[in-house]
LUMGU-542723 format. One record per residue (C-alpha): z, x, y. Coordinates in steps of 0.2 Angstrom, whole numbers, plus 5000, padded with zeros to 4 digits. Layout:
// residues N
+------+------+------+
|    w |    u |    v |
+------+------+------+
|    Z |    X |    Y |
...
+------+------+------+
// end
This chain:
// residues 377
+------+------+------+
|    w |    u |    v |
+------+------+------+
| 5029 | 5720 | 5022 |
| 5044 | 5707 | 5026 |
| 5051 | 5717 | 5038 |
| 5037 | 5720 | 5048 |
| 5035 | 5713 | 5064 |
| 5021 | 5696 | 5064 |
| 5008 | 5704 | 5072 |
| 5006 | 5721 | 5061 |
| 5009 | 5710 | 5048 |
| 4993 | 5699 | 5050 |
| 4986 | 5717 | 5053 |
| 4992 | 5724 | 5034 |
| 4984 | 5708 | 5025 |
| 4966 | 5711 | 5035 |
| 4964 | 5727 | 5030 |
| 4968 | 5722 | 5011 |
| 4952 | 5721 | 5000 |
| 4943 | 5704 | 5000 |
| 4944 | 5706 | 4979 |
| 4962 | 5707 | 4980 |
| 4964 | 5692 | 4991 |
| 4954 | 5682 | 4981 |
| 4967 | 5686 | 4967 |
| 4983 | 5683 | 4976 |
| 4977 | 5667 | 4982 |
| 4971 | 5660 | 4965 |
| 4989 | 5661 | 4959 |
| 4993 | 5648 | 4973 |
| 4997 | 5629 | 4971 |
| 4982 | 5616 | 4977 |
| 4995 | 5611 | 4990 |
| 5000 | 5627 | 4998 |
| 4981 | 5633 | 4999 |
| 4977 | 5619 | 5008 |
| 4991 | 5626 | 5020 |
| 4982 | 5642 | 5020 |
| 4967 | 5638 | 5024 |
| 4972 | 5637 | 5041 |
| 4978 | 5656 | 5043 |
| 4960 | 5659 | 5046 |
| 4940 | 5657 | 5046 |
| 4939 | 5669 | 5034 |
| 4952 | 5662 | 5023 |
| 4948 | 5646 | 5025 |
| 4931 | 5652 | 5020 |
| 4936 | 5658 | 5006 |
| 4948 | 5645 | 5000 |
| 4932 | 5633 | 5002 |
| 4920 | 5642 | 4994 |
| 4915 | 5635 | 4977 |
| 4916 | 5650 | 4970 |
| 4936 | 5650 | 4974 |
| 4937 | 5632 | 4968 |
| 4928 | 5634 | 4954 |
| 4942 | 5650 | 4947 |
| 4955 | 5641 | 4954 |
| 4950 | 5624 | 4943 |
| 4951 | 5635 | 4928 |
| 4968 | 5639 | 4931 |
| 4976 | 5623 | 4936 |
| 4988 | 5614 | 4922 |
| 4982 | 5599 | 4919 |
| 4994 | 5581 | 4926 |
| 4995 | 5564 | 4924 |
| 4991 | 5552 | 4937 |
| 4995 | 5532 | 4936 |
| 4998 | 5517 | 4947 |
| 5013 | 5509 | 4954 |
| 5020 | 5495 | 4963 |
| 5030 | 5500 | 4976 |
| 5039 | 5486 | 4988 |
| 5042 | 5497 | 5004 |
| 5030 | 5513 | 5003 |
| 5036 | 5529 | 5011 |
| 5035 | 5530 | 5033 |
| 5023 | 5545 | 5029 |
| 5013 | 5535 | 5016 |
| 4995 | 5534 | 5020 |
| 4985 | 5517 | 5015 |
| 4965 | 5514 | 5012 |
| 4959 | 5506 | 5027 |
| 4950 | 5492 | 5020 |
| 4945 | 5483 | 5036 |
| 4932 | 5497 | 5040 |
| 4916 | 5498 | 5030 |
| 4917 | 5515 | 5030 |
| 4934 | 5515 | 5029 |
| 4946 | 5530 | 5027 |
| 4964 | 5534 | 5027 |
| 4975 | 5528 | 5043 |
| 4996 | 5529 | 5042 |
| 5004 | 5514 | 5034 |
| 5019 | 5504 | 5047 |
| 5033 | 5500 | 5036 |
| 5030 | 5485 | 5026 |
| 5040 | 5473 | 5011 |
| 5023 | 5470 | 5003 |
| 5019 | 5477 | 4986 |
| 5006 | 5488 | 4988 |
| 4998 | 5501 | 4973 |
| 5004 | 5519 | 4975 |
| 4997 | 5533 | 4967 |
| 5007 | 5546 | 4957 |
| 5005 | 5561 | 4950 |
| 5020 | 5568 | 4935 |
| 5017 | 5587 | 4931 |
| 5022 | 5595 | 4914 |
| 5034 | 5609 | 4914 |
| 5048 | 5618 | 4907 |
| 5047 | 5603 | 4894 |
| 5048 | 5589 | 4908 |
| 5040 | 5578 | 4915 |
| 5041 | 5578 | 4938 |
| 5034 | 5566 | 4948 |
| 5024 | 5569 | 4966 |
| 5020 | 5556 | 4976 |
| 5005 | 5559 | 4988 |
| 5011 | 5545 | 4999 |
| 4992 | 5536 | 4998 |
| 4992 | 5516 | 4993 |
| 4980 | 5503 | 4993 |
| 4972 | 5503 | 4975 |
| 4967 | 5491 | 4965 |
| 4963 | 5502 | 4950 |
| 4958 | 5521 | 4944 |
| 4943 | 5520 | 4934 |
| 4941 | 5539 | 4930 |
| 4942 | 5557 | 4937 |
| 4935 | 5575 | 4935 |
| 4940 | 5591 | 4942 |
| 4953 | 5582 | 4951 |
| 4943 | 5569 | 4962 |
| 4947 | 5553 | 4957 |
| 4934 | 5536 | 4955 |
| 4943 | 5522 | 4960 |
| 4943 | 5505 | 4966 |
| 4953 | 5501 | 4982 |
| 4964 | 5485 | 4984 |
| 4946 | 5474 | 4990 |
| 4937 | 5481 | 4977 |
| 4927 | 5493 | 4985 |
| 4922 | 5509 | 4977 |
| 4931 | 5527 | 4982 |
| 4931 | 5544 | 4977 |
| 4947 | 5553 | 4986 |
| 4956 | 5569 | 4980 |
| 4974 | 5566 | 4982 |
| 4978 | 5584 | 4985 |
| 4966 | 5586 | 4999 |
| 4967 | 5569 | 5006 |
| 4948 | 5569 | 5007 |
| 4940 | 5551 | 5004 |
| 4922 | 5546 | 5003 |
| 4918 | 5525 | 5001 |
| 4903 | 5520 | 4988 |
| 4891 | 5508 | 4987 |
| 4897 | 5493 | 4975 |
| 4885 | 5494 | 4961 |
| 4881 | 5478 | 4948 |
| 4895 | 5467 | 4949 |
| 4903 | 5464 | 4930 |
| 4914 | 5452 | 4921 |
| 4931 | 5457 | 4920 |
| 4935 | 5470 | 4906 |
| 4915 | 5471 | 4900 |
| 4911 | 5488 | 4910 |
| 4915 | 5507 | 4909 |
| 4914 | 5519 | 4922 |
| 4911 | 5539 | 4920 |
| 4912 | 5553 | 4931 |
| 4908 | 5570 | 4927 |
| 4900 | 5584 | 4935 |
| 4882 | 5591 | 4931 |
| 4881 | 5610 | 4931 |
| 4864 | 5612 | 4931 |
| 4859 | 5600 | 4944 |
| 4877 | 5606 | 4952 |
| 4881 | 5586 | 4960 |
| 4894 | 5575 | 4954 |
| 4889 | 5558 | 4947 |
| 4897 | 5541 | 4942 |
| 4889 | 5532 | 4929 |
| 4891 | 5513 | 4927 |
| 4888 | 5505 | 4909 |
| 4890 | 5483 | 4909 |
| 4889 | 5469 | 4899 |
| 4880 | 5455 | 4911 |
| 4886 | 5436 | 4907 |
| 4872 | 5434 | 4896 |
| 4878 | 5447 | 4885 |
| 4865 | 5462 | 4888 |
| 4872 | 5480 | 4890 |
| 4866 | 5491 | 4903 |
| 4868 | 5507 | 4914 |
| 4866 | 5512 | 4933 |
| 4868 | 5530 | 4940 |
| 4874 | 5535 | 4955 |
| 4872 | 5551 | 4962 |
| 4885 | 5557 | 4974 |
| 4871 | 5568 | 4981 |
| 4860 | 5555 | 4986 |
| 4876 | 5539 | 4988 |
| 4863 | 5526 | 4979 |
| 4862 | 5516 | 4961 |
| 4849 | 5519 | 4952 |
| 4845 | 5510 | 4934 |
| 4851 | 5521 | 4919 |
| 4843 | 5521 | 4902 |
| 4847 | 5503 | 4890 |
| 4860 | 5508 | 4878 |
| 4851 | 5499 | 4862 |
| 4860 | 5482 | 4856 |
| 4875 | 5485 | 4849 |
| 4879 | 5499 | 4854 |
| 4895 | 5498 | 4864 |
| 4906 | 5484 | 4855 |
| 4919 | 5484 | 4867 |
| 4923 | 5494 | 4885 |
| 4943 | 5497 | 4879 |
| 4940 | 5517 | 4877 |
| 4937 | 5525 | 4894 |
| 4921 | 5539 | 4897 |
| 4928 | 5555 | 4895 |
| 4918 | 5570 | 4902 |
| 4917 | 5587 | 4895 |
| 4905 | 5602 | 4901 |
| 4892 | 5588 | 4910 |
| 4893 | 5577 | 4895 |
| 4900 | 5559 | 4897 |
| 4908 | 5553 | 4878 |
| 4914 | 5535 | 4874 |
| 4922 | 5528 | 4859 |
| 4910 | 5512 | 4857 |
| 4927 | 5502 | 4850 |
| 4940 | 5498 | 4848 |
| 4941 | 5498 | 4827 |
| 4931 | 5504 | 4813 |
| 4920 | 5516 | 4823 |
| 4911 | 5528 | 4814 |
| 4902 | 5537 | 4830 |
| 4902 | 5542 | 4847 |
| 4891 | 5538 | 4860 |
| 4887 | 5551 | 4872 |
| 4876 | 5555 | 4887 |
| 4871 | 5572 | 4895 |
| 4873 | 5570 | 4911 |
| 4858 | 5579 | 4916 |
| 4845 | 5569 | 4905 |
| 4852 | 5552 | 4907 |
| 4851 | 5546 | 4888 |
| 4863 | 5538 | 4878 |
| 4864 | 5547 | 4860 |
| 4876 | 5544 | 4846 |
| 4885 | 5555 | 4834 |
| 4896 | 5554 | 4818 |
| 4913 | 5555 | 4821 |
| 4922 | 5567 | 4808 |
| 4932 | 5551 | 4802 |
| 4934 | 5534 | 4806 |
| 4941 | 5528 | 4822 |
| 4954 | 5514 | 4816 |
| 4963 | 5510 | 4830 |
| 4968 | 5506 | 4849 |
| 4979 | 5521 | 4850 |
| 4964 | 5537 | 4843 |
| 4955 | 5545 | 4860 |
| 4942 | 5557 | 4864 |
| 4952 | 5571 | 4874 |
| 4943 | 5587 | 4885 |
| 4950 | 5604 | 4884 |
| 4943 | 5620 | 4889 |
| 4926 | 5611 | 4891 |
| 4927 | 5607 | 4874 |
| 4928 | 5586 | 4866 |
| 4942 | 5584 | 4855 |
| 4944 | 5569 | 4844 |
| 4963 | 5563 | 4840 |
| 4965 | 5550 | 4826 |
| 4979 | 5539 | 4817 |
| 4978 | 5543 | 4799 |
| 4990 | 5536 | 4792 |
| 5007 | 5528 | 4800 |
| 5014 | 5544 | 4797 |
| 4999 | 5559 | 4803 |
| 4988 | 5562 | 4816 |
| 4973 | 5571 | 4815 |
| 4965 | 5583 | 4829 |
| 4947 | 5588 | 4827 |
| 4937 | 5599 | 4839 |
| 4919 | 5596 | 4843 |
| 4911 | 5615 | 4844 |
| 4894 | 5620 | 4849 |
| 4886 | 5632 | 4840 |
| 4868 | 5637 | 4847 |
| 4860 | 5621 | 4848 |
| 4869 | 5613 | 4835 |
| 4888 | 5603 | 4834 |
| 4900 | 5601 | 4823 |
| 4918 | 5595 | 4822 |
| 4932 | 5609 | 4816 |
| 4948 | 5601 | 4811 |
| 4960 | 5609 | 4822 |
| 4977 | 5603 | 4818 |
| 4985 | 5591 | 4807 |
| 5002 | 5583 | 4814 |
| 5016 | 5575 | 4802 |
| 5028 | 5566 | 4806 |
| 5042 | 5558 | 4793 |
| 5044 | 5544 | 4805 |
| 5032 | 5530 | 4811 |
| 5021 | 5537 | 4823 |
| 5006 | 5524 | 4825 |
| 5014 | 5520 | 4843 |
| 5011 | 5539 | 4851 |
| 4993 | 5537 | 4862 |
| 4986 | 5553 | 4865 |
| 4983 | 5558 | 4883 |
| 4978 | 5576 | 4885 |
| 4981 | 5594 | 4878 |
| 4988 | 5609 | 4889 |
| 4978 | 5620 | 4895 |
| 4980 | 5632 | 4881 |
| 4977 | 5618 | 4868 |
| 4992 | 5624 | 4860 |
| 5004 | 5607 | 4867 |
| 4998 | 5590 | 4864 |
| 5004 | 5574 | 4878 |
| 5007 | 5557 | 4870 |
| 5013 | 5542 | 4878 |
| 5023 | 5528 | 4868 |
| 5017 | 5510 | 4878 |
| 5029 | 5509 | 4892 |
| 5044 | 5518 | 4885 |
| 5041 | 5537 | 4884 |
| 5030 | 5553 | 4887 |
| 5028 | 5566 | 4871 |
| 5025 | 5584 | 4868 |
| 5019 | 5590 | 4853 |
| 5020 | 5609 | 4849 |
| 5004 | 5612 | 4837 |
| 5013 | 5630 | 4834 |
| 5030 | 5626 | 4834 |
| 5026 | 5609 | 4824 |
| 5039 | 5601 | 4834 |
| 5038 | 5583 | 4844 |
| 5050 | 5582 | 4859 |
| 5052 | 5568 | 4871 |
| 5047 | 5571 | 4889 |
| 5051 | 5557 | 4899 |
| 5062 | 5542 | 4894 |
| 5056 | 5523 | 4898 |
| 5063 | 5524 | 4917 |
| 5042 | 5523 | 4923 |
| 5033 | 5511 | 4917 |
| 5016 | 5521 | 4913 |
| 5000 | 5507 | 4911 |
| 4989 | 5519 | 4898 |
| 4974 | 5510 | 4904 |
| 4978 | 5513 | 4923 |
| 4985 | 5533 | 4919 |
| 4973 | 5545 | 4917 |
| 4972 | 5565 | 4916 |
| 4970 | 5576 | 4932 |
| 4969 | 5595 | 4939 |
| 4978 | 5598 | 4958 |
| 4962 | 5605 | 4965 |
| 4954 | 5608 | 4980 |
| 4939 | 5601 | 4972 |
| 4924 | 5590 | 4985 |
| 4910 | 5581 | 4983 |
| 4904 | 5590 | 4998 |
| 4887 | 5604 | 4994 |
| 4892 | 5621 | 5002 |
| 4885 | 5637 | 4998 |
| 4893 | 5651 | 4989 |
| 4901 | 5666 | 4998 |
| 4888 | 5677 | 4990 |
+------+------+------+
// end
């Protein structure tokens, strides 16, 4: 077809099937479907459809995205206009002042690349799901933006919380098919509680109490997985985890298959499935999968890593898309793979970055929204 003149071209793809378009397109980047879904209507219909971005999710390799201080962002560099309640994305005039950048490092061919977006004006990443991200911009106000897309929606604030005695989660609810962020806080006297917002209806609602005691610290983000939110409850000695489907709205607790001992063991999501990572000894690490038979869970041990050196460092970040390569991060100074197969540990990326574990955070380039459209069929 390349040597075909434009026009008979454009007549060759119309005539292919819709089926096989469908499956051409989902071997596409995020970025260069976005490009494509101004060929036309009916591919752009297509590209859009949630039943296009839903197969292309599924495909999509799973990033990193962080925070950085940049002195003098990019000419093209978009910033969050903060002066405008409903404020959106407006081009950014050269400046010296430091602003927070978002960047996004892909995994492949055993390294680490960096893409730059070219959007500043965060304050801080609070959580993401099917590559939307929750954030707070650099007033404070709450965001939800796909970087991909460009696409950005302000929040309402919800309760306002101390400093380091809150925890957002974001997830996505199949069966009532809307996004929402849930809010759990410790007010200054010391009582935890929960609001709701529905992305649906863009308001806070109160959320069930989460009984005393219950969360000992916010220092473990929410993890979502399959419409369920998950939280370590601390940050040592914890025997359970908390969890809340996202449909019923209720907190719940559940043995962990070992102690959590430390700062550095995670809940992780792959496959739609919770994985717990733990620091056994200085040494091992431990990786146990939680799997749903019927109506009943249990946690499988998966794999056991063992190292002859001191590993304790290593924080777990995410897992491949096959499960088969495990991401660490060690503090400021290195990214991590681990082959569960090959049973080999090679460095990614050296110290050049500094990476902020609490302010870095697993992502999908999707051309996921928050937006309800209806399926093609």
């Amino acid at each position: 077809m390349s040597g075909l003149p434009a026009k008979r071209c454009g007549i060759e793809v119309s005539l292919l099937p819709y089926d096989l378009i469908f499956k051409i397109l989902l071997l596409l980047p995020a970025k260069d479907l976005l490009r494509l879904s101004f060929v036309c209507k009916t591919w752009r219909r297509l590209i859009n459809s949630p039943n296009f971005v839903e197969a292309h999710m599924s495909r999509c390799e799973t990033v990193l995205t962080f925070l950085k201080h940049v002195s003098q962002p990019h000419p093209n560099t978009f910033s969050i206009d903060t002066k405008n309640p409903q404020f959106t994305l407006f081009e950014q005039p050269s400046s010296r002042k430091r602003k927070l950048q978002i960047y996004l490092m892909e995994f492949k061919d055993g390294n680490g690349k960096i893409s730059d977006p070219n959007i500043c004006g965060f304050g801080e990443i609070l959580a993401t799901c099917d590559g939307l991200v929750l954030a707070r911009n650099r007033t404070g106000s709450l965001l939800i933006l796909n970087p991909t897309t460009r696409k950005l929606l302000p929040l309402k604030s919800g309760t306002i919380a101390p400093h380091r005695e809150e925890s957002y989660g974001f997830v996505f609810s199949d069966r009532a098919h809307e996004y929402k962020a849930v809010h759990v806080f410790r007010d200054e006297s010391g009582h935890t509680d929960s609001e709701i917002l529905s992305l649906r209806t863009m308001s806070w609602r109160g959320g069930s109490v989460p009984s005393f005691g219950l969360f000992r610290d916010f220092n473990h983000k929410a993890v979502a997985a399959s419409g369920v939110l998950y939280w370590l409850p601390g940050t040592h000695n914890a025997n359970y985890l908390v969890s809340m489907d996202i449909f019923d709205e209720k907190f719940v607790t559940k043995d962990l298959p070992v102690n959590s001992s430390g700062m550095n063991d995670r809940l992780i999501e792959n496959g739609g499935m919770l994985n717990f990572v733990a620091q056994m000894t200085v040494y091992r690490i431990q990786l146990w999968t939680l799997k749903r038979n019927d109506c009943d869970e249990e946690w499988v041990k998966r794999y056991t890593i063992n190292m002859d050196y001191d590993i304790t460092g290593l924080v777990p970040v995410f897992m491949t898309k096959n499960g088969r390569c495990l991401i660490l991060k060690l503090s400021k100074q290195a990214i991590y793979e681990y082959d569960m197969e090959d049973e080999e540990m090679k460095i990614l990326v050296d110290g050049n970055v500094n990476f902020n574990y609490k302010v870095a955070f697993p992502l999908v380039n999707t051309l996921a929204s928050w937006e309800n459209s209806g399926p093609l069929w």
